[in-house]
Backbone bond lengths (Angstrom), bond angles and torsions (degrees), N, CA, C in turn:
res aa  C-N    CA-C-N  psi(-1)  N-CA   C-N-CA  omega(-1)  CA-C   N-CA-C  phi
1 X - - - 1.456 - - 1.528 107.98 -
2 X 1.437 108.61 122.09 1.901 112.12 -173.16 1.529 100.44 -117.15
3 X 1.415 121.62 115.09 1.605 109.66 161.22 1.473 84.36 87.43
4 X 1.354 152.97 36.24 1.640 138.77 179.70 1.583 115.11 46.42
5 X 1.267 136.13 5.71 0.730 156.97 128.47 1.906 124.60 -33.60
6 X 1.651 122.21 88.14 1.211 129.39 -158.82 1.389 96.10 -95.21
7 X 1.360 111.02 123.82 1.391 141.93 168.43 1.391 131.76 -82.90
8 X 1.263 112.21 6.09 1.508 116.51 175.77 1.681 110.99 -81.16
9 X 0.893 88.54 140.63 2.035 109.79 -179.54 1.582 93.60 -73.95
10 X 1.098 116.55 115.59 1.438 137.33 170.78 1.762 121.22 -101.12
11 X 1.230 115.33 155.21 1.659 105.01 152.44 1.868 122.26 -64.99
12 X 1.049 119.16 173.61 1.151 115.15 -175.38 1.730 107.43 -111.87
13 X 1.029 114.96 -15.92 1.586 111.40 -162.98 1.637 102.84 -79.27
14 X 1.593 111.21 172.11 1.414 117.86 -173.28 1.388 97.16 -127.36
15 X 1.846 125.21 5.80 1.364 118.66 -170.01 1.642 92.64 -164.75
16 X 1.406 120.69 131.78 1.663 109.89 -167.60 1.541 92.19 -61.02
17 X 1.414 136.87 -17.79 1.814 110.42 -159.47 1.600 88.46 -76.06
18 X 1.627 124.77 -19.10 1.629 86.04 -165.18 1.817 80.63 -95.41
19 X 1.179 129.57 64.58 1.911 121.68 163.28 1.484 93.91 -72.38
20 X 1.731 111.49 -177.77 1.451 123.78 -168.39 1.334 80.84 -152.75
21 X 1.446 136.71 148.41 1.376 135.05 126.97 1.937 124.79 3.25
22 X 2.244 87.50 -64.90 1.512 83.03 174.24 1.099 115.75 -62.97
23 X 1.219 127.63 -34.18 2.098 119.50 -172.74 1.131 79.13 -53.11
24 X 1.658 120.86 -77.22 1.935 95.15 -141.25 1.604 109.35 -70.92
25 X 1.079 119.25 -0.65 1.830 86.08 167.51 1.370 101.64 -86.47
26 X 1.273 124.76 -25.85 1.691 111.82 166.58 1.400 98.31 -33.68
27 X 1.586 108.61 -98.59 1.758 107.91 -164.29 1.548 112.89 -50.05
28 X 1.478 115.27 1.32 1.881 83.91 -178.14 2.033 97.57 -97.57
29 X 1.831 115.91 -10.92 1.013 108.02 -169.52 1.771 97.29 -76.76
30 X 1.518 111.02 -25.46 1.145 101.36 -178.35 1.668 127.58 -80.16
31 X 1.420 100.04 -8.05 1.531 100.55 176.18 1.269 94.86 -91.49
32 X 1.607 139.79 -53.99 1.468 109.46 163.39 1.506 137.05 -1.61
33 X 1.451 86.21 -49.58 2.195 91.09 -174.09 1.657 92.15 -88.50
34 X 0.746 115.33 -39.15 1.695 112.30 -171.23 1.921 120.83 -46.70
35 X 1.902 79.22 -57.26 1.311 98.22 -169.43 1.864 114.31 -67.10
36 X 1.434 97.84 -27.72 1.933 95.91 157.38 1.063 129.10 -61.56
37 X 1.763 129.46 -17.74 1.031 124.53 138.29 1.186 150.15 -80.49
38 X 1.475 108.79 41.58 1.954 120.88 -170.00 1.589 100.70 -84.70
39 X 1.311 122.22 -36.52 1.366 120.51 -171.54 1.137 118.03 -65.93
40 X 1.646 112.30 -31.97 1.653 120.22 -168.21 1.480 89.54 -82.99
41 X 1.171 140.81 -39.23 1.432 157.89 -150.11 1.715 77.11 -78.76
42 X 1.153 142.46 -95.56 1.543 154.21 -146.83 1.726 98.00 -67.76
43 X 1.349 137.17 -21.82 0.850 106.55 171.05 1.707 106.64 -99.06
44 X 1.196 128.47 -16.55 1.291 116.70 -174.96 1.723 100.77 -73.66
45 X 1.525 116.56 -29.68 1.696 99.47 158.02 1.304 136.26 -54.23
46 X 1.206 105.35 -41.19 1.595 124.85 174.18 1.691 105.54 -44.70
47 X 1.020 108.74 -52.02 1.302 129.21 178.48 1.490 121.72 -56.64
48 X 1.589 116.39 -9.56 1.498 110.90 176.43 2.021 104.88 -98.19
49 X 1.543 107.74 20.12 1.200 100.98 178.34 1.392 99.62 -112.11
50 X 1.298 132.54 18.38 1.427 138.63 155.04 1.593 97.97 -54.27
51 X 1.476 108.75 134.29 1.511 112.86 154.19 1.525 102.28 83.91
52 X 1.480 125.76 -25.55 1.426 151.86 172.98 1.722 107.89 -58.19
53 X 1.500 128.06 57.13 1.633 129.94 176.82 0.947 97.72 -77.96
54 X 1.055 160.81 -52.88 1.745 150.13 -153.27 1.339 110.79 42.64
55 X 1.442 137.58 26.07 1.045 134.56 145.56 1.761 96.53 124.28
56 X 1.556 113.01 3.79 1.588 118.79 -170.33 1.951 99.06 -99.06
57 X 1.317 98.87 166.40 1.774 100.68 -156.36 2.000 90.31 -86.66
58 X 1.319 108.93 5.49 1.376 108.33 156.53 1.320 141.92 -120.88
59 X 1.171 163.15 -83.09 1.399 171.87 93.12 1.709 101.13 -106.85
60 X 1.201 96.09 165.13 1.408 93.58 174.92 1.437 123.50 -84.24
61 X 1.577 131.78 -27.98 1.038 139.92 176.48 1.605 97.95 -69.46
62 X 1.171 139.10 -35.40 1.590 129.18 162.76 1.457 129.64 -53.28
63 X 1.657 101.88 -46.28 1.138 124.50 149.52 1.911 124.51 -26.42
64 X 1.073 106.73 -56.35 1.188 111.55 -174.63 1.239 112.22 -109.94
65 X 1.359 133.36 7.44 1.556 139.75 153.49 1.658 98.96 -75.88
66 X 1.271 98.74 -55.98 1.982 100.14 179.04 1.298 112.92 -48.71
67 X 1.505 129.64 -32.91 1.600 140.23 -137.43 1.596 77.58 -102.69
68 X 1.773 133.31 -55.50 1.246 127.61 -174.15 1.530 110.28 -65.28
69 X 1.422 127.82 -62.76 1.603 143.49 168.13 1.784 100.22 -17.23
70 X 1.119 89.24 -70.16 1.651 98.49 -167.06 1.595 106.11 -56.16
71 X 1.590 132.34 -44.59 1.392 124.80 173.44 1.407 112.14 -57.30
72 X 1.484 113.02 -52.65 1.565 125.55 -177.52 1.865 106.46 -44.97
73 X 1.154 90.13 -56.77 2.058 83.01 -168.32 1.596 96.83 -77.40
74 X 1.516 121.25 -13.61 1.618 93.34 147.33 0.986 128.48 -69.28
75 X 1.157 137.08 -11.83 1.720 130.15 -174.15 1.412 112.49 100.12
76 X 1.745 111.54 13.82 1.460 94.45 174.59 1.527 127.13 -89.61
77 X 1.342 102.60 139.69 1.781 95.74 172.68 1.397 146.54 1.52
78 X 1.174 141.78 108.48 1.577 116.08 169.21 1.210 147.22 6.18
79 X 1.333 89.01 -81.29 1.860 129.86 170.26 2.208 99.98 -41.82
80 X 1.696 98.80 -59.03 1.382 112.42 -178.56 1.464 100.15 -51.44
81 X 1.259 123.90 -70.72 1.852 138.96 -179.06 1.052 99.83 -33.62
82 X 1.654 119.98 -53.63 1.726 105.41 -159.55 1.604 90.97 -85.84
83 X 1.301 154.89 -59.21 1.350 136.25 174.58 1.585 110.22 -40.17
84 X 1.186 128.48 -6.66 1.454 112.18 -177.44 1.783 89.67 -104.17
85 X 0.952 131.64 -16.16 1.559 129.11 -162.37 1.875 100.88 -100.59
86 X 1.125 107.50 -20.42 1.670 115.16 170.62 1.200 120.59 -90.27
87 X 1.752 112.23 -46.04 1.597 112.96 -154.10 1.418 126.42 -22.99
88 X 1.741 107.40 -28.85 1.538 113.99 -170.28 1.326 118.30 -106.30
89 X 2.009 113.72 13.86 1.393 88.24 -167.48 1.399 98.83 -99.19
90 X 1.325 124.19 45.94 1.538 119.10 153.43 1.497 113.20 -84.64
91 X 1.483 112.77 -8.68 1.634 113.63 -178.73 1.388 112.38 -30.98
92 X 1.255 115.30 -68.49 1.628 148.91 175.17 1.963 108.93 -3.18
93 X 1.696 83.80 -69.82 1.557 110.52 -178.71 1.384 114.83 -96.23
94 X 1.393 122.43 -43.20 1.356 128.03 -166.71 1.511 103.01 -101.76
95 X 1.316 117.60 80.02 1.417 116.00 160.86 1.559 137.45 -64.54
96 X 1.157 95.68 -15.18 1.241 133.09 176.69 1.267 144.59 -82.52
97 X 1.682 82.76 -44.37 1.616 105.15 -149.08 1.877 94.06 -132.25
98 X 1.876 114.02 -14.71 1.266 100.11 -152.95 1.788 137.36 -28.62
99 X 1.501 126.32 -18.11 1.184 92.71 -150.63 1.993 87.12 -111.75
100 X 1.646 109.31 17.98 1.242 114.94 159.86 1.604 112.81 -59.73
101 X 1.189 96.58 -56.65 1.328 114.86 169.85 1.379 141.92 -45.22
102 X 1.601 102.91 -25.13 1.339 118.00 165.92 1.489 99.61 -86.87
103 X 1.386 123.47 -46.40 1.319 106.01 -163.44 1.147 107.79 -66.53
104 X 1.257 141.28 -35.97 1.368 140.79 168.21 1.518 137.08 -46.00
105 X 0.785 95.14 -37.91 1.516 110.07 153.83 1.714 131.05 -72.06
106 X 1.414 102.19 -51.06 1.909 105.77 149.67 1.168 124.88 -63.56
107 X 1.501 125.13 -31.89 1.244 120.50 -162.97 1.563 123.34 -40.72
108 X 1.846 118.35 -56.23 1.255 118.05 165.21 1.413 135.33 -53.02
109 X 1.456 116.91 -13.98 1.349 114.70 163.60 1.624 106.93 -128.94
110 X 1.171 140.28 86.67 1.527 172.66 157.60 1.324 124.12 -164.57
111 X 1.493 85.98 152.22 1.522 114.10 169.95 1.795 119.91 -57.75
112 X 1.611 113.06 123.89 1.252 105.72 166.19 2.068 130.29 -8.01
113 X 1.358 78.78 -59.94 1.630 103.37 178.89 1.463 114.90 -58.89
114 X 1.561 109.44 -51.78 1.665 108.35 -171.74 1.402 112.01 -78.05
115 X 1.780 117.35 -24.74 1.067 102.90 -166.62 1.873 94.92 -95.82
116 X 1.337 141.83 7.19 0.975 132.95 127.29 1.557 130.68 -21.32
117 X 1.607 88.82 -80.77 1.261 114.13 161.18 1.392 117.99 -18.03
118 X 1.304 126.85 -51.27 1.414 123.11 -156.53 1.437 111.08 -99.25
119 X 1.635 99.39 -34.87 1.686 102.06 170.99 1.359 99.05 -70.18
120 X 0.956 151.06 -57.21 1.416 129.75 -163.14 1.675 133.56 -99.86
121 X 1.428 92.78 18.09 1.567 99.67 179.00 1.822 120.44 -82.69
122 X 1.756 107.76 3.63 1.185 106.25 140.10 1.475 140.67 -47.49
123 X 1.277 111.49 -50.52 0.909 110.81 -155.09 1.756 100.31 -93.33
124 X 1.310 111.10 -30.64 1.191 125.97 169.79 1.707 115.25 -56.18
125 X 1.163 117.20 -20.76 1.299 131.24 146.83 1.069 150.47 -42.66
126 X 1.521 98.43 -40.54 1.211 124.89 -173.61 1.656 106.52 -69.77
127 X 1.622 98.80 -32.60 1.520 102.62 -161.87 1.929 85.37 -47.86
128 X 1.094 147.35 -36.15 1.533 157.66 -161.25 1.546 96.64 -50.15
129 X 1.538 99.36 -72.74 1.579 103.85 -164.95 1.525 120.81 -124.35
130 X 1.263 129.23 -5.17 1.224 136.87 -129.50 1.825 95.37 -86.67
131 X 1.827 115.66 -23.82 1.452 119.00 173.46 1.781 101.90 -76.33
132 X 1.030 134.58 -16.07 1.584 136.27 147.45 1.422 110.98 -33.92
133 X 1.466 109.02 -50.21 1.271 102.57 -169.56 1.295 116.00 -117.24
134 X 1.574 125.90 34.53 1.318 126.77 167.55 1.804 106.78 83.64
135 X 1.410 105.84 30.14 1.504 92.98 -166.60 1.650 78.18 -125.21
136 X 1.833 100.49 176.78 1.234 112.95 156.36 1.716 130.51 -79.83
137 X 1.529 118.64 100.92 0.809 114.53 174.11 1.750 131.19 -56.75
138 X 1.127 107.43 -12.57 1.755 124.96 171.60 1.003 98.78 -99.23
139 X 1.287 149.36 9.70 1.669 144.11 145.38 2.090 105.99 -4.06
140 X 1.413 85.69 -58.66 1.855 82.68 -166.17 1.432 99.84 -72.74
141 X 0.922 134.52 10.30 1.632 128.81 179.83 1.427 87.97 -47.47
142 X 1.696 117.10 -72.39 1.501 138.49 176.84 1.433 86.66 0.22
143 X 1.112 137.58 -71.79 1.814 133.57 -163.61 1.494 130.86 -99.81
144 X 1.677 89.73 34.50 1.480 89.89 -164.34 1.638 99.21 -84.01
145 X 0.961 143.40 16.58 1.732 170.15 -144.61 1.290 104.15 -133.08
146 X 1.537 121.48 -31.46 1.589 126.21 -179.51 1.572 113.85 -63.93
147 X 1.230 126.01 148.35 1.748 118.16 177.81 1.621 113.18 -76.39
148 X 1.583 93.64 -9.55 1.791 87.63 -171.16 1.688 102.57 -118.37
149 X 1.374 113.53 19.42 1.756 103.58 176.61 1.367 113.84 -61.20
150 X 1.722 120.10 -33.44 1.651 97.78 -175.10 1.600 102.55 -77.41
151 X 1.459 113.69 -27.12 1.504 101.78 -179.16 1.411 105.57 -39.84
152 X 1.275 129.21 -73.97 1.494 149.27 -170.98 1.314 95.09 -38.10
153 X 1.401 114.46 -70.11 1.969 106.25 -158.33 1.790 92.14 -72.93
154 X 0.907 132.87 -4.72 1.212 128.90 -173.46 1.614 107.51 -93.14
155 X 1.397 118.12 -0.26 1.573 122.11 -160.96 1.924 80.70 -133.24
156 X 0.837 112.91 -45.49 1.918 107.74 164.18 1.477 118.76 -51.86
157 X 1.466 114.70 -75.70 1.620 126.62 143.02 1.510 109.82 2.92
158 X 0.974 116.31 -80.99 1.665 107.89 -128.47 1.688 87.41 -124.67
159 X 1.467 150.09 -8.21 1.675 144.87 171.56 1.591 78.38 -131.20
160 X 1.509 139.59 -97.54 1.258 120.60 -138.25 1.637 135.03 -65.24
161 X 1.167 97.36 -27.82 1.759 93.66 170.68 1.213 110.99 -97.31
162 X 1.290 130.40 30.33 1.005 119.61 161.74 1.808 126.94 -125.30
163 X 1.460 103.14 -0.93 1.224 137.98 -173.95 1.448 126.34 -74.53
164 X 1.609 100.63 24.60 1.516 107.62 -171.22 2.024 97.74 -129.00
165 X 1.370 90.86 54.92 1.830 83.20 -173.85 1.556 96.89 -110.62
166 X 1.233 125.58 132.10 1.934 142.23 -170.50 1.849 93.12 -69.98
167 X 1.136 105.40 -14.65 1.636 90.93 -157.86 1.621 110.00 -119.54
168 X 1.659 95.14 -2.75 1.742 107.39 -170.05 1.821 105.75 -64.90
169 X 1.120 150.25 156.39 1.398 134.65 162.31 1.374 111.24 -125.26
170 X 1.598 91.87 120.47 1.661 96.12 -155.23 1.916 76.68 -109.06
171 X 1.393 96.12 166.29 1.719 135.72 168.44 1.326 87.02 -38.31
172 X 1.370 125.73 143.73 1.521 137.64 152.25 1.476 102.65 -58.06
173 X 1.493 135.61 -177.76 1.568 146.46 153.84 1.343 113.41 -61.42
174 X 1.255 102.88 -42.84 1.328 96.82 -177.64 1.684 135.31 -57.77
175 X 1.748 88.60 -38.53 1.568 90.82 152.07 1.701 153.19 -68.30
176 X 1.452 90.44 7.12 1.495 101.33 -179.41 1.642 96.44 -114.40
177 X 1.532 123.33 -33.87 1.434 111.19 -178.04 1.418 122.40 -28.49
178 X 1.395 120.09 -65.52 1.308 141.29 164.31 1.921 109.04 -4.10
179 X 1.539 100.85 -55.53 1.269 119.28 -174.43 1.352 126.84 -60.09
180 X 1.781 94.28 -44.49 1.394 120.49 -178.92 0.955 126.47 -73.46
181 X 1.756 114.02 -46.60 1.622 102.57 146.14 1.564 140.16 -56.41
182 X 1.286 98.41 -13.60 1.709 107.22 179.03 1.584 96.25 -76.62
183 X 1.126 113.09 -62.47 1.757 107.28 170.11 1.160 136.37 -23.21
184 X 1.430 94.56 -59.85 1.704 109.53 -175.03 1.924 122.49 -81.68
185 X 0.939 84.00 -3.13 1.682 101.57 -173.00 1.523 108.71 -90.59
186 X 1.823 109.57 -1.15 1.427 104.96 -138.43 2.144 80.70 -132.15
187 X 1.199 117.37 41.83 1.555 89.38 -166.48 1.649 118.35 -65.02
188 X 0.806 113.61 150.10 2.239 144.23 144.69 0.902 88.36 -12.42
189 X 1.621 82.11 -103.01 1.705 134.63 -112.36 1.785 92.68 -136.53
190 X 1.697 94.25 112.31 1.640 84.77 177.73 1.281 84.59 -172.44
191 X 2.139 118.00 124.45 0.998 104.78 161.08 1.739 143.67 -38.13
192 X 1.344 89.40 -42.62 1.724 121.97 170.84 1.287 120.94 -51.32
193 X 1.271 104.25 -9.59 1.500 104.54 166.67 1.285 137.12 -108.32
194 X 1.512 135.83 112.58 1.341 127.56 170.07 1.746 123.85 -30.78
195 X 1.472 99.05 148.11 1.856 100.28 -178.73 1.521 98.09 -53.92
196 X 1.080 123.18 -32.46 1.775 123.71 -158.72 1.467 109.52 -63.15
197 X 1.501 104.03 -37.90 1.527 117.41 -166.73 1.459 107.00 -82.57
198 X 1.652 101.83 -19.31 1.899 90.27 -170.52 1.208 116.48 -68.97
């Protein structure tokens, strides 16, 4: 930028019908550079659940270092680690809705199964506490017909409900980054992508 004057090569149109070929390789060379930065982008979110307890005997960013730690020194997969090291960072936005939010964000680089897994391990959660709070704790029955429910209660089970211990010593972040960019660099499932690339 010379004189405030912005120098980036843009498309030209004011409405996609008048696009050209050249616009879109403009924007697709520029999502190229963009899209190498999704990992740094997802973990510096991850990162606003530091300090984030909501009333649990951990923070949430501990929370989900423990939830990844604990799959990893089982021996699970990458792909598995980094869905166990995210599942919650829809907290942020999705108060509601969080682990929509995670899956959405994994969805293009996971497995059918994990990214199941991640959208619905709310509720699969619940089996934990959810009669605490006047709810149905057999809520997930609803999917007991699904091919991936034990995956799910089996990823609740054994890293997420148990991932709230003050004294456990999980991996710093830094040791899972590594992963996360290997993940994300690597998509599926993405309209945006040509058959060639899948």
């Amino acid at each position: 930028m010379a004189d405030g004057q912005d120098t980036e090569i843009r498309a030209k149109f004011r409405e996609m019908l008048e696009g050209s070929k050249d616009d879109w390789d403009i924007i697709a060379e520029h999502s190229r550079h963009f899209n190498k930065g999704l990992a740094a982008r997802v973990i510096n979110h991850l990162k606003l659940l530091d300090g984030d307890f909501g009333g649990f005997p951990v923070d949430r960013l501990t929370h989900s270092l423990q939830t990844a730690t604990r799959a990893h020194r089982d021996g699970r997969d990458e792909e598995y680690v980094v869905c166990a090291l995210l599942h919650d960072i829809g907290d942020t936005l999705g108060s509601y809705n969080h682990p929509d939010v995670a899956a959405a964000i994994l969805k293009p680089f996971v497995s059918d199964a994990n990214h199941w897994m991640v959208a619905n391990h709310g509720m699969f959660q619940g089996y934990y506490f959810f009669h605490h709070l006047g709810l149905d704790r057999n809520m997930r029955e609803q999917h007991r017909d699904n091919p991936y429910f034990e995956h799910c209660a089996q990823f609740c089970h054994l890293y997420d409900q148990s991932a709230f211990d003050p004294e456990y010593e999980s991996e710093p972040l830094e040791f899972f980054v590594p992963m996360v960019e290997r993940v994300f660099s690597r998509p599926k499932n993405s309209m945006y992508l040509r058959k060639a690339e899948e």
